[in-house]
C-alpha positions in Angstrom: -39.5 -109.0 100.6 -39.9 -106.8 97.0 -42.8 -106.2 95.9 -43.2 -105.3 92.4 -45.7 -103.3 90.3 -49.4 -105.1 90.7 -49.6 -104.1 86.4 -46.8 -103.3 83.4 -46.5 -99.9 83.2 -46.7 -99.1 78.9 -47.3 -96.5 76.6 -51.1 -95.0 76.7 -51.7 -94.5 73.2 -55.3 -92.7 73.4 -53.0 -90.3 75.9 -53.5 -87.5 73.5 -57.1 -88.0 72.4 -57.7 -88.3 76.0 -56.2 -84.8 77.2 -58.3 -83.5 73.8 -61.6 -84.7 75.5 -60.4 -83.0 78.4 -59.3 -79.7 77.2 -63.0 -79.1 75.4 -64.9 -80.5 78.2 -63.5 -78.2 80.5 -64.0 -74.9 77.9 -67.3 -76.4 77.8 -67.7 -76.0 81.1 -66.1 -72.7 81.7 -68.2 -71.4 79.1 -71.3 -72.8 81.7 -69.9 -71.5 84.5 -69.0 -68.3 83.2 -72.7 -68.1 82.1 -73.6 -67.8 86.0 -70.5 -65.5 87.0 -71.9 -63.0 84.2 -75.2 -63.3 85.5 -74.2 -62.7 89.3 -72.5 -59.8 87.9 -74.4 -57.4 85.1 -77.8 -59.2 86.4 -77.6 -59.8 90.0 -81.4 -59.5 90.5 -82.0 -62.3 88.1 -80.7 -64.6 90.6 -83.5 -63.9 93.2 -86.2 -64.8 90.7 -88.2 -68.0 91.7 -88.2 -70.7 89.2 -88.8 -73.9 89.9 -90.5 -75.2 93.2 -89.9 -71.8 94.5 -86.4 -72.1 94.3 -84.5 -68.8 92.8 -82.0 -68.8 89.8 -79.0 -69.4 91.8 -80.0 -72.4 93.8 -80.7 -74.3 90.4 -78.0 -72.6 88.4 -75.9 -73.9 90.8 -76.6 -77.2 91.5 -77.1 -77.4 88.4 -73.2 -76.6 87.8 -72.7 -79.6 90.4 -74.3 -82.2 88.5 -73.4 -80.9 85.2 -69.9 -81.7 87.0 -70.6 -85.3 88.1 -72.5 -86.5 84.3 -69.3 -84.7 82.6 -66.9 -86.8 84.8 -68.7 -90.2 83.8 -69.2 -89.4 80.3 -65.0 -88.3 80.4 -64.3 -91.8 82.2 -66.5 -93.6 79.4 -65.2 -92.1 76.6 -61.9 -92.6 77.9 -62.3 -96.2 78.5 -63.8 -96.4 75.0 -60.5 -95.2 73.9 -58.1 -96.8 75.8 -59.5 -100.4 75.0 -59.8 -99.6 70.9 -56.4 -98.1 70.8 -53.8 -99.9 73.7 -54.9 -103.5 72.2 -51.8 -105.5 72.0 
């Protein structure tokens, strides 16, 4: 029995505005992250101080960098939708 592909394979035009998203959502967040690494490390007392809800700096910094994670992947997968469905119309 052959099976063949469930969907033809084509060209992804939005392939290159897709990878541009990508590149400056992940600077963007490098340039987040990096904001807690050089915090951790010139100002490493800063991340005791209480907050919110008596939770210190680094708790919320990073969860914060968790979620920050999770909204960034959606808004990457609806942009990328977005594109995909303007540009690979037949």
């Amino acid at each position: 029995m052959l099976h063949e592909p469930a969907v033809e394979i084509k060209t992804d035009k939005a392939a290159a505005k897709k990878a541009k998203l990508g590149v400056k959502m992940f600077i963007a967040y490098t340039l987040v992250y990096a904001g807690f690494v050089f915090i951790g490390l010139s100002k490493p007392e800063w991340m005791g101080l209480e907050l919110i809800g008596k939770q210190n700096i680094a708790i919320i910094y990073g969860f914060g960098l968790i979620v920050l994670a999770i909204v960034m992947g959606f808004i990457y997968n609806y942009f990328c939708t977005k594109m995909e469905n303007k540009m690979n119309k037949n």
